[in-house]
C-alpha positions in Angstrom: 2.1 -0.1 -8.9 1.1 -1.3 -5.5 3.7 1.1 -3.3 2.2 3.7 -5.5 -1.6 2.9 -4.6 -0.7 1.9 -1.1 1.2 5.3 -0.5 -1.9 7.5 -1.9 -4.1 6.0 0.1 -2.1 6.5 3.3 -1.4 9.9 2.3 -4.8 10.7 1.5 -6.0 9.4 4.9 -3.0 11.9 6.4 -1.9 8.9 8.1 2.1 8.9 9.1 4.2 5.6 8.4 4.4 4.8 11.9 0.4 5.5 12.6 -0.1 3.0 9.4 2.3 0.7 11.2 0.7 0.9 14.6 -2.6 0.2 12.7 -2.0 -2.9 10.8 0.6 -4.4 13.2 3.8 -4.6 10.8 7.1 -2.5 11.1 7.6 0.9 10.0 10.5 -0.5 8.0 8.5 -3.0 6.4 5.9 -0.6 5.1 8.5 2.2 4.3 10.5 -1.1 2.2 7.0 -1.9 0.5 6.4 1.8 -0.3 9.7 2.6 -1.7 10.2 -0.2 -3.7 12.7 -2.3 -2.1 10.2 -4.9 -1.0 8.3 -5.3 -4.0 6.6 -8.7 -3.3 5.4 -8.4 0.4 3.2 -11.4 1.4 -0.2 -11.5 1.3 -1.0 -11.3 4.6 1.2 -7.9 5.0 -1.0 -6.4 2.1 -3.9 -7.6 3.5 -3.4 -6.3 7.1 -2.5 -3.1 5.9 -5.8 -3.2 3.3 -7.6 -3.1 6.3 -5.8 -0.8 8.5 -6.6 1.9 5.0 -10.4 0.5 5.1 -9.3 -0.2 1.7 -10.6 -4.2 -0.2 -8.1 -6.3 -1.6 -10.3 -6.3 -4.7 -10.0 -2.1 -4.6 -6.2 -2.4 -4.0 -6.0 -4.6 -7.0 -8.0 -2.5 -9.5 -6.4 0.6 -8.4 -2.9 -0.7 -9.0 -4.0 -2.4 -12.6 -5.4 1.3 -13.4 -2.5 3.1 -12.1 0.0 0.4 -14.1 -2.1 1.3 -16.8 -2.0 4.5 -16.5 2.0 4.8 -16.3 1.8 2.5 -19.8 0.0 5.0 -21.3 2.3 8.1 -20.7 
């Protein structure tokens, strides 16, 4: 799922919710929402500024959450 992929990658990059939020210029409650599921249909521009606050593509983002989805089917 996107919060999934979107949480690993911030994790990975030891990045805190608020350094994440400083970087792509949304709220920390916005990208704790999106991240835990209560916002699960954030607008495009919010995934795309916080793509590139991870350095990440929105084509990466989208394969990444089709594999993990895929993944979770799976188990």
């Amino acid at each position: 799922m996107l919060k999934d992929v979107i949480k690993e990658e911030r994790e990975e990059q030891d990045l805190s919710l608020s350094e994440l939020a400083r970087r792509c210029g949304h709220a920390v409650s916005t990208l704790h929402a999106i991240e835990s599921g209560d916002n699960s249909n954030p607008s495009y521009r919010t995934i795309a500024d916080i793509c590139a606050a991870l350095g990440l593509s929105l084509d990466e983002l989208e394969r990444r959450t089709q594999k993990n989805e895929s993944d979770k089917l799976s188990q």
